[in-house]
C-alpha positions, -999 to +999 in steps of 0.1 A: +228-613+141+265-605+142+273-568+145+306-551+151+318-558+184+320-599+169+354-589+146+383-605+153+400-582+130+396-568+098+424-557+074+420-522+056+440-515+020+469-531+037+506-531+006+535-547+008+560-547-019+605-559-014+627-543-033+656-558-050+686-546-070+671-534-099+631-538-094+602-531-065+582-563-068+547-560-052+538-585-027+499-572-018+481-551-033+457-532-012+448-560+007+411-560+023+391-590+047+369-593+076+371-621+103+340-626+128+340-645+161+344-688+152+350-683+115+371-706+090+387-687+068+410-701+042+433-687+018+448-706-011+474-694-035+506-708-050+540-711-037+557-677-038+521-656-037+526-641-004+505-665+016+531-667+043+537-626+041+501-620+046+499-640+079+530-623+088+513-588+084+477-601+099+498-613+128+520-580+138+550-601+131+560-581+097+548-543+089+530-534+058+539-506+034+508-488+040+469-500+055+459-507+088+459-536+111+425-537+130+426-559+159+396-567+183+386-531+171+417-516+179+441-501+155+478-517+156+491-488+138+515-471+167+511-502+191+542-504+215+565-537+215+546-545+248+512-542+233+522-565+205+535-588+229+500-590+247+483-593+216+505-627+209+499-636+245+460-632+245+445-622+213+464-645+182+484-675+181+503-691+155+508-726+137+530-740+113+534-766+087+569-778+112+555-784+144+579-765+164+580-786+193+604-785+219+624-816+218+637-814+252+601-810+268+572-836+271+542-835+253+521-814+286+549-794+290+552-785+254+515-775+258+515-756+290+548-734+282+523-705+268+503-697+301+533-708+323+555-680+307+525-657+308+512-670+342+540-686+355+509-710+370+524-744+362+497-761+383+468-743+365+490-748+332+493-782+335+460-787+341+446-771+308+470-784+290+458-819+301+422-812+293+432-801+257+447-829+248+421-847+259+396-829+234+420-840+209+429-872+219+457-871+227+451-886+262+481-906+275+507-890+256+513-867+276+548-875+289+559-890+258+585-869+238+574-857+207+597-871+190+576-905+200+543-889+186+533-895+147+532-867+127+495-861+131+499-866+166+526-838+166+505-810+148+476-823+178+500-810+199+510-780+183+468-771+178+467-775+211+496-754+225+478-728+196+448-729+219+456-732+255+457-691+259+424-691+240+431-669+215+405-651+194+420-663+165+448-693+154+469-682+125+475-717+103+506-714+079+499-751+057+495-766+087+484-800+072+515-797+045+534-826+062+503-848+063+488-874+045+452-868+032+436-881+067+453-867+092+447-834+070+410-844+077+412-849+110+431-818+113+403-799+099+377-816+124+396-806+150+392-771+134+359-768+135+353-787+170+375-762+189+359-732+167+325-743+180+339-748+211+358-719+223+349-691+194+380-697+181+388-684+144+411-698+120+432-683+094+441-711+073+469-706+041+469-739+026+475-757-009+446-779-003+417-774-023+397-800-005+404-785+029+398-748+019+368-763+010+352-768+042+364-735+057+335-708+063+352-684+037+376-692+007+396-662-008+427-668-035+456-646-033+470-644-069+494-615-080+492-595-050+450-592-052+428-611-027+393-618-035+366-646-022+364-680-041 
């Protein structure tokens, strides 16, 4: 039975509204959602619904207007720039629709970069990294360039470098928008493997209805409101 202490994080009445010139235009409106230990979650929602600006938010990258943040059971309300940096070193990680790969790195090194800034362990790194892409087979790529990898090969890598710190949870912006229908798929495996696996959880935004499909939890965000699908 889950209780408590198995949130990841939960997100309290959390607004966010830009102004412009002449109008305010609300973004969320008083935003609410719970995330246990190895959950799925997906969020769907059109282009321009505030998909991207929720993650933000969820993430500590962007601040709302008003609600609270509750990571691991702690409230990120008056965290310090160095407490948000350790909650992007240990607790959340990100991913993208673009890769962001670093051209001038091989694959491992691409992977490692996380724990050998945090570490500075390149050994211990290096080995991780090597054992990830392994569970993602990715094995023998590892000192090609990226630019040498496919693109489902490239978001591998990415998922993996997402992983290597073993965060409590991965925070997916479209990250199977650049791919075809199954390399999405196998995407979404991978998902679920390395939920299973490590208690990883997933916040997914995505356009796919097929992939939401086989999350653990499917919410819409439409006109600022989110509520489960």
């Amino acid at each position: 039975m889950l209780n408590k202490n198995d949130y990841v994080l939960n997100i309290v009445d959390v607004c966010k509204s830009y102004s412009d010139q002449n109008n305010k235009i609300n973004i969320l409106n008083n935003i609410n959602l719970s995330l246990f230990k190895s959950e799925i979650l997906a969020i769907i929602g059109s282009s321009g619904s505030g998909k991207s600006t929720l993650l933000h938010i969820i993430g500590l990258l962007d601040l709302p207007d008003s609600g609270s943040i509750i990571i691991n059971g702690l409230d990120t309300a008056n965290f310090s720039r160095s407490e948000i940096d350790r909650i992007h070193n240990y607790s959340i990680s990100f991913m993208y629709q673009f890769h962001h790969l670093l051209s001038e790195f091989n694959v491992l090194d691409n992977v490692a970069l996380p724990i050998i800034i945090r570490d500075n362990s390149y050994e211990k790194a290096r080995q991780l990294a090597e054992n990830l892409l392994e569970k993602l087979g990715l094995r023998g790529k590892e000192k090609k360039s990226p630019c040498e990898l496919s693109g489902g090969e490239r978001q591998r890598v990415a998922l993996a470098r997402s992983l290597i710190t073993k965060p409590n949870c991965v925070i997916a912006d479209e990250p199977t928008g650049n791919l075809d229908k199954k390399n999405s798929m196998v995407m979404f495996d991978y998902f679920l493997e390395m939920k299973n696996e490590y208690g990883t959880s997933f916040i997914i935004a995505t356009h796919d209805l097929e992939l939401a499909s086989k999350a653990n939890i499917r919410m819409c965000l439409e006109y600022g409101n989110l509520s489960f699908i």
